[in-house]
NUKEPA-947090 format. One line per field, with one value per residue (C-alpha): residue in one letter; x, y, z. Coordinates in pm, whole numbers, plus 32768, in hexadecimal, padded with zeros to 4 digits. Layout:
res: (A_...) $
x: (X_...) $
y: (Y_...) $
z: (Z_...) $
// end
This chain:
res: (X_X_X_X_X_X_X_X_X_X_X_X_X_X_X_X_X_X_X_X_X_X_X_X_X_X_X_X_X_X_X_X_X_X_X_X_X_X_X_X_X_X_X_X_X_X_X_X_X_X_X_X_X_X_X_X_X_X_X_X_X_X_X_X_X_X_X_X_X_X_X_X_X_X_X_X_X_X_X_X_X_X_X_X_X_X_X_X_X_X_X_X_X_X_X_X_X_X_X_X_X_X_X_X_X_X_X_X_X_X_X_X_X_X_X_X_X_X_X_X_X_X_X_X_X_X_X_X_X_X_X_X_X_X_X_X_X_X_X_X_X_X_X_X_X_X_X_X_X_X_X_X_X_X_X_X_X_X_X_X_X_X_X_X_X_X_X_X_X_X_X_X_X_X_X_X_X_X_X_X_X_X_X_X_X_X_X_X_X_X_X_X_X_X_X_X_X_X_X_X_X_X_X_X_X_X_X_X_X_X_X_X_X_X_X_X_X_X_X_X_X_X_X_X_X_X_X_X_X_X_X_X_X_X_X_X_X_X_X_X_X_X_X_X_X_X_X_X_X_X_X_X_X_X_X_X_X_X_X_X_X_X_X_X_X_X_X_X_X_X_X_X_X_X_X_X_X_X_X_X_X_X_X_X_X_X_X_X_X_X_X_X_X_X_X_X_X_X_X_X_X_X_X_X_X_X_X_X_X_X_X_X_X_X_X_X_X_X_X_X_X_X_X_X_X_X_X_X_X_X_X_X_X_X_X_X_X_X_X_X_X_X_X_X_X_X_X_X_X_X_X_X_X_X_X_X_X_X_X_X_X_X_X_X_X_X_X_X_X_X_X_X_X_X_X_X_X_X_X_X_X) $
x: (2BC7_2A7B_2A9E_2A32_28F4_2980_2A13_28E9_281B_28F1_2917_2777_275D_2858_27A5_27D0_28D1_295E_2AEF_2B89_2C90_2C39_2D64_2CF1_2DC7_2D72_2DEA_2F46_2F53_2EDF_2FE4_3103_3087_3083_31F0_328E_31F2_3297_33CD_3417_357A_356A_355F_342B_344D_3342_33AC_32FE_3340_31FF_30F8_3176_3018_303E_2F32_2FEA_3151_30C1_3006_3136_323F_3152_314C_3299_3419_344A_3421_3537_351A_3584_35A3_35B4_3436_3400_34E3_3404_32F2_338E_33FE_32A3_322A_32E0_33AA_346D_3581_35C8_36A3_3710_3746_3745_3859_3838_3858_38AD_39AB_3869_37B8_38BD_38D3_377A_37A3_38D1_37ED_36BC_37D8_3793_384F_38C6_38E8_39F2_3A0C_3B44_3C96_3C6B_3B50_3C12_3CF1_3BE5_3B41_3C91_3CC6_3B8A_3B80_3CBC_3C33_3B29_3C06_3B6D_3BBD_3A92_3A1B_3A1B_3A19_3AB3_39B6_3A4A_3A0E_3A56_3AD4_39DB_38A4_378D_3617_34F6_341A_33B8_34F1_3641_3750_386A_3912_3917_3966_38B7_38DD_38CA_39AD_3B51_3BAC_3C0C_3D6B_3D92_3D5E_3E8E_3F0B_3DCD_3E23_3F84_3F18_3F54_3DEB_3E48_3CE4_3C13_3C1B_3BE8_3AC2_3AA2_39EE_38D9_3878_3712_3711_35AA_3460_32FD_338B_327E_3364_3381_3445_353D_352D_35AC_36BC_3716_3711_37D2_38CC_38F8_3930_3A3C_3AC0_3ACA_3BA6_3C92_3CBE_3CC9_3E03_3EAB_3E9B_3EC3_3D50_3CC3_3B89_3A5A_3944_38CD_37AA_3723_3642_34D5_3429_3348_321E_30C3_3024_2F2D_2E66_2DD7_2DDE_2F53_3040_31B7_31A5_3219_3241_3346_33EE_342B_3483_35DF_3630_3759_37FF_3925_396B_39D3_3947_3802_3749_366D_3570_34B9_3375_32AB_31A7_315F_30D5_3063_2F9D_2E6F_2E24_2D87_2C95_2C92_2B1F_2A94_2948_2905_28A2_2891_283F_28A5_2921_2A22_2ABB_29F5_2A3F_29A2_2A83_29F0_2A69_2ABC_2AC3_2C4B_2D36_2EC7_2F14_2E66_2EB2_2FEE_3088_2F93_3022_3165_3197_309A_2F81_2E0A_2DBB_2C79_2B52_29FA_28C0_2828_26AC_2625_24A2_2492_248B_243B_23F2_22CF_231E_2354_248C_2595_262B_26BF_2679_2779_2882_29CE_2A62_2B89_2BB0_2C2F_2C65_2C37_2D87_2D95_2EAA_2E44_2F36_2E3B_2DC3_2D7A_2D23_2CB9_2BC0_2B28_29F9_28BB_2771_26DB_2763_26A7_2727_2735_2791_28EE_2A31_2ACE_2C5E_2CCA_2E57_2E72_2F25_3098_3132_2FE7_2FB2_3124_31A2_30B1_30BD_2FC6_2FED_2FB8_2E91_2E31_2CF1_2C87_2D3E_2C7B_2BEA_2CB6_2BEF_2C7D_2BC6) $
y: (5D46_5D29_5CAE_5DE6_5DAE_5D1E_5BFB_5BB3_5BB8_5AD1_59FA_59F3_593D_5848_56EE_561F_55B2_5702_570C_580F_5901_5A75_5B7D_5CBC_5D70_5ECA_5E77_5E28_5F69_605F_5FDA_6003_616A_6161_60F8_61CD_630D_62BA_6229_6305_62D0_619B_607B_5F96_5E11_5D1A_5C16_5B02_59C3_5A8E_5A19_5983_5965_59D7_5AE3_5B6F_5B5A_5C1A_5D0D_5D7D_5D61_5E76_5F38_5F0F_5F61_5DD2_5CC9_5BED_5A7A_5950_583A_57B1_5798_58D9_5962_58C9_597E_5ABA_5ABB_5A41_5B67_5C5A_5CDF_5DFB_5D7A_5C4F_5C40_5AD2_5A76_5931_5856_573E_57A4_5676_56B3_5658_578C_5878_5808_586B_59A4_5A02_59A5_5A8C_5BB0_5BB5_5C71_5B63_5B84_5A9F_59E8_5940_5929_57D8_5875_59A7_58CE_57DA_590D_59AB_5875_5877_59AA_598C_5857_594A_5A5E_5B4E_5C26_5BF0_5D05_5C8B_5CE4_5C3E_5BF4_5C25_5B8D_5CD9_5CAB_5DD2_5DE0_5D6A_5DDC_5DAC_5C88_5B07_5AAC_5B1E_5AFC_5BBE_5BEA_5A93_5933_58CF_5877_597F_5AA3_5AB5_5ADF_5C42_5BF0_5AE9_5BD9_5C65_5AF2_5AD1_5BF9_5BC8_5A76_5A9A_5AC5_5BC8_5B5D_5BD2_5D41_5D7E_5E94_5E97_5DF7_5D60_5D78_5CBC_5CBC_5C3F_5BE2_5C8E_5DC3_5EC0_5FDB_60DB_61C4_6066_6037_6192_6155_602C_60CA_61F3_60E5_6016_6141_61BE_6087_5FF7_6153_610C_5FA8_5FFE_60DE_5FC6_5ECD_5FB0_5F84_6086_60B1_609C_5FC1_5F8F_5EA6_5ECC_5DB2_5D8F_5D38_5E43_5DD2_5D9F_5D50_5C10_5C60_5D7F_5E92_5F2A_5F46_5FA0_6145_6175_62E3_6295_61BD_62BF_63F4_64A1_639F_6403_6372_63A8_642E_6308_61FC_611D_60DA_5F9F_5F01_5DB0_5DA2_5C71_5C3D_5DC9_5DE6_5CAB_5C49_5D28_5CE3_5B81_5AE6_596E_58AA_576F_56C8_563C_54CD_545E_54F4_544C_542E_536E_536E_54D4_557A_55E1_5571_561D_5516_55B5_5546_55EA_5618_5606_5543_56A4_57AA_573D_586C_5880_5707_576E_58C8_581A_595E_5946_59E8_5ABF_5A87_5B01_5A2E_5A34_5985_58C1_5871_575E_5601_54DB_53A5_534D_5382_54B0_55AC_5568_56D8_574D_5901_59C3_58AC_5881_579B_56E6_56C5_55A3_5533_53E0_5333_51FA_52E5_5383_5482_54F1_5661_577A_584A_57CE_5895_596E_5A2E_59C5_5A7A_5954_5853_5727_560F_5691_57FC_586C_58E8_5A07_5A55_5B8A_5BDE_5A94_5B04_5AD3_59B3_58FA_57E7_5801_5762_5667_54EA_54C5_5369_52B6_51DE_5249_5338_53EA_555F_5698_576B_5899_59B3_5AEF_5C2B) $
z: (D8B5_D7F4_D689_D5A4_D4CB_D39E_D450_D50B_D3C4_D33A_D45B_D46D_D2F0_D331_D33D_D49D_D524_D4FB_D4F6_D435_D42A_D392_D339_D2DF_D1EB_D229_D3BA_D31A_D27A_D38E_D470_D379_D332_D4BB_D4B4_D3C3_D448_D579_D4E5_D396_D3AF_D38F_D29B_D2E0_D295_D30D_D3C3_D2C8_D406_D4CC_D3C8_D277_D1D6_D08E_D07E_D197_D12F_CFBD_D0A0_D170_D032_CF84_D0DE_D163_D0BD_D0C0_D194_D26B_D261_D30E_D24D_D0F4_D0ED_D15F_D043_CF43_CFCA_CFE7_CE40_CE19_CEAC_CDEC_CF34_CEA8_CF9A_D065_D198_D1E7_D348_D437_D4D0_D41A_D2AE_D1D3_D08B_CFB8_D084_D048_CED0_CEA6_CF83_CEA6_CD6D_CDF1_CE2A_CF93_D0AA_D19A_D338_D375_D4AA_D4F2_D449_D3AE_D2E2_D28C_D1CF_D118_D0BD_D024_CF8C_CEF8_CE7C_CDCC_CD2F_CCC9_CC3D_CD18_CE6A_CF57_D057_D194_D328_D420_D54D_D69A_D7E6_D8BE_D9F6_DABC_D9C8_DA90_DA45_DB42_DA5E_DA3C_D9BA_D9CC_D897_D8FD_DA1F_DAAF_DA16_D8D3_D7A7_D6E1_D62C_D689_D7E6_D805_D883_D75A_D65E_D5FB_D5C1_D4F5_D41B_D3EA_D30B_D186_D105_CFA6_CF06_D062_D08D_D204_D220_D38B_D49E_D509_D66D_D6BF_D815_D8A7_D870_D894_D962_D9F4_DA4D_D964_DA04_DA5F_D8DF_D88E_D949_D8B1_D78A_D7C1_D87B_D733_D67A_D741_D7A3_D618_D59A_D6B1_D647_D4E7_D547_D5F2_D4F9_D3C7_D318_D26D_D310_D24E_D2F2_D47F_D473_D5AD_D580_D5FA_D763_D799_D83F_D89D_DA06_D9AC_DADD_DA73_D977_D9A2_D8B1_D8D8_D88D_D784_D7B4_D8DA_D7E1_D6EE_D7B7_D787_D6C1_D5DE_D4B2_D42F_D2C0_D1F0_D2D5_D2B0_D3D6_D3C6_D480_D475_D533_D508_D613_D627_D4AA_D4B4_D602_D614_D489_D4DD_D59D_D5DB_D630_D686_D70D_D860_D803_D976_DAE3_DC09_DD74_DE14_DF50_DFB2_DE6F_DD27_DBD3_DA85_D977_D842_D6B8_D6DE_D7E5_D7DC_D6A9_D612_D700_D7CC_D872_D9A9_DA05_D9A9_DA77_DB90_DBD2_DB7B_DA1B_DA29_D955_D8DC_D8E9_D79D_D7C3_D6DA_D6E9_D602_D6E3_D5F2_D704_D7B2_D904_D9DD_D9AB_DABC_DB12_DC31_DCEB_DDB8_DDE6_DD8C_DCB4_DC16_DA90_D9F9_D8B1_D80E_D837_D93B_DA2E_DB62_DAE1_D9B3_DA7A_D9C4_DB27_DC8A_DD8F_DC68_DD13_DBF9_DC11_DB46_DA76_D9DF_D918_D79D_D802_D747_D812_D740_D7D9_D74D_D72B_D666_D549_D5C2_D624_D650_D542_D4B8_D616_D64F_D639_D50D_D4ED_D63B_D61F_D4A2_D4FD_D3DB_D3DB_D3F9_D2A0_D26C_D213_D165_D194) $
// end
């Protein structure tokens, strides 16, 4: 995936050693447009745990019905932003979390039956009746993606045979909404997805009849995807078709990585060449402490070679033609690799490495801190 021209322009006036991060704004916004076209029935949150730079979170509030957040910290940035709505989720929500959640008048997903009854004791402490859905752990809701949620053992939501117990707690100042049913993570199938959908739908109305809730809310959560090996993207057409809400109920979804991941573009310039052991490492001003997830999910991110002409010593240009390499970063781990047997044309010491599909769950996971490099610039277009 070639970086479009405005990157590359900016990219090209950045002074050496380039390491940057660029978000484009305008990428945010097509693929919400792209979302709710195929999703009109539903209501759009951004996931804010995907990327929570700021220019990002305010870019997505203004395009999206709200965003859902994960933490304390990514509260404050969501009333910074101005989100028009906040949906609080996580498993590990402290009382000083759901203070400030009740403070910000934010719907909470609650996880477990302990923290249905902080939050109702909260809330009464508050003088207030908080909107809420319970998460559930279904027992049969398993998604093709990276990561499953549901559907096996983990720790999130209510066991779905638990939650009648759950329910059947006092909680007077918590008025139970609905559910929330995240199931997985970074799922390509649409057509799987509509399922799901439909599934959670059904599934939610039932449940709602069995344990005497009025109905009102099925967050369906996020995990729709994109391939990092290429171009793909989960179809969102597929995802949408037949898809029917009922009267009186909200349908919500929470993508993170799919608005977020093709809107940014991470960089950084090979400061060494070399070859060990019969193969060719490209050592980058970057590498995991920046951009994390290739480590993390263990495949070879793709990148474009961006030349730069401008060589400032007095000896000749090492470069390498028609070879394959590994990339590395900068940290002292053999476990720093952004990609391994990449095919390169030409590369030379001082060209830049552009990854695209950086803008999800690429600096937000990474280990920033291990040996104290200086972090990338973060450039807003």
């Amino acid at each position: 995936m070639r970086p479009p021209e405005p990157v590359t322009a900016t990219l090209a006036g950045l002074p050496s050693p380039v390491c940057a991060y660029v978000y484009q704004r305008q990428a945010l916004r097509d693929r919400v447009a792209a979302v709710r076209a195929a999703l009109p029935a539903a209501t759009l949150l951004y996931a804010v745990k995907a990327n929570g730079h700021p220019e990002v979170v305010r870019t997505l509030a203004q395009s999206c019905d709200g965003l859902e957040v994960a933490s304390g910290g990514e509260l404050q940035l969501a009333v910074a932003a101005g989100a028009r709505r906040i949906v609080f989720g996580g498993p590990g929500k402290t009382d000083a979390e759901l203070t400030a959640a009740i403070a910000a008048g934010a719907q909470i997903n609650v996880e477990s039956g302990q923290e249905l009854l902080r939050l109702d004791r909260l809330a009464r402490a508050a003088g207030v009746v908080v909107p809420a859905c319970v998460r559930v752990n279904r027992a049969g809701a398993a998604l093709p993606g990276s990561h499953a949620m549901t559907g096996t053992p983990t720790p999130f939501g209510v066991d779905e045979s638990q939650l009648g117990d759950v329910l059947a707690q006092p909680h007077d100042h918590v008025a139970v909404l609905g559910f929330h049913l995240h199931a997985v993570s970074n799922n390509l199938d649409g057509a799987a997805h509509a399922r799901f959908l439909a599934d959670a739908l059904s599934w939610s109305r039932a449940a709602a009849r069995r344990h005497r809730i009025h109905l009102r809310i099925v967050n369906a959560g996020g995990g729709l995807g994109v391939d990092y090996l290429s171009d793909a993207t989960v179809d969102l057409a597929a995802v949408g078709a037949a898809l029917d809400v009922p009267p009186g109920v909200e349908l919500i979804v929470e993508p993170g990585r799919l608005l977020a991941a093709d809107a940014g573009w991470y960089a950084a310039e090979v400061l060494d060449l070399k070859r060990t052991h019969g193969r060719w490492f490209a050592v980058l001003r970057g590498g995991t402490h920046h951009f994390r997830l290739p480590a993390a999910w263990g495949y070879s991110h793709p990148f474009t070679v961006l030349p730069r002409d401008h060589w400032p010593y007095d000896w000749p240009r090492p470069e390498v033609r028609d070879t394959t390499v590994d990339v590395v970063g900068e940290l002292c781990t053999p476990r720093d690799v952004l990609a391994r047997d990449r095919h390169v044309a030409r590369l030379r010491i001082g060209d830049v490495l552009v990854f695209g599909r950086t803008g999800a769950y690429a600096w937000d996971i990474s280990h920033h801190d291990f040996l104290r490099h200086p972090p990338p610039s973060f450039i807003i277009l």
